[in-house]
N, C-alpha and C positions, 0 to 999 in steps of 0.2 A: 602737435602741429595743427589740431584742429581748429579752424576757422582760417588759418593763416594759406596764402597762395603762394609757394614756392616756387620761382622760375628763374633758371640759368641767364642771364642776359650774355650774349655775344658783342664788342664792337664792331667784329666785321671776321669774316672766312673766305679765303680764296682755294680756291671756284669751290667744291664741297663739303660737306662736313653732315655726319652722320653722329647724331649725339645720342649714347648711352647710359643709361642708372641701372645700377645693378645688373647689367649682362641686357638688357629689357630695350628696344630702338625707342627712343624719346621723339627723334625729330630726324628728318635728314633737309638741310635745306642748301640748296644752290642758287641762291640770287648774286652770287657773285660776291662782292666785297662790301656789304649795307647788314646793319644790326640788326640785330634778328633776338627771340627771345621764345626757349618755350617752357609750358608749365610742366612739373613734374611730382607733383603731390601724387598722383596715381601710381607712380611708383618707387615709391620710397616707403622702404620699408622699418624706417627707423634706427636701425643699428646697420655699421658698415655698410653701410651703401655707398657705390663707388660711380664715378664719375666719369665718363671714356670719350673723348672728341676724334674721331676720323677724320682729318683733313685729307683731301687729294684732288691732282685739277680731272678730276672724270664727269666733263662736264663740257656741253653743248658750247659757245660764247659766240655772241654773234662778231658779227663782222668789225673790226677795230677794238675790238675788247681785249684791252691785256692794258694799256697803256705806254705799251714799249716795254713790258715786263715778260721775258719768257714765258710764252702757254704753259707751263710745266711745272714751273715753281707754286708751291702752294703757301698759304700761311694763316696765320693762326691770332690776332690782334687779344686784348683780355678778354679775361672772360670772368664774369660778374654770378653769385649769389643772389636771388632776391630773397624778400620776405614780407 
């Protein structure tokens, strides 16, 4: 994988998500439901390594944030390989 920039792309995470490679916290990001992306060459270790997304709403949202969707429900949109 050398030279190459490996990053997870998200379409979107409702309200949190705490992304994991190999047991290792990659990223946690709560911007709500907007794409997000992070790199992970630094930990990757080549063989099995494994891939864990945390969703949960454990998460601040300001005032009219939900859309008319229960505060509670979480979710999860694709989620993208880069290279």
């Amino acid at each position: 994988m050398s030279g190459k920039v490996i990053k997870l792309a998200f379409n979107s995470v409702r309200f949190v998500a705490q992304v994991s490679v190999t047991g290792l916290l990659a990223v946690t990001d709560s911007d709500g439901f907007l794409p997000f992306e992070c790199e992970v060459n630094s930990l990757l270790k080549g063989t099995n390594d494994a891939f864990t997304v945390k969703v949960g709403p454990n998460a601040v949202h300001p005032s009219g944030y939900g859309l008319g969707f229960p505060a509670r429900i979480a979710g999860l949109q694709d989620v993208y390989l880069k290279a």
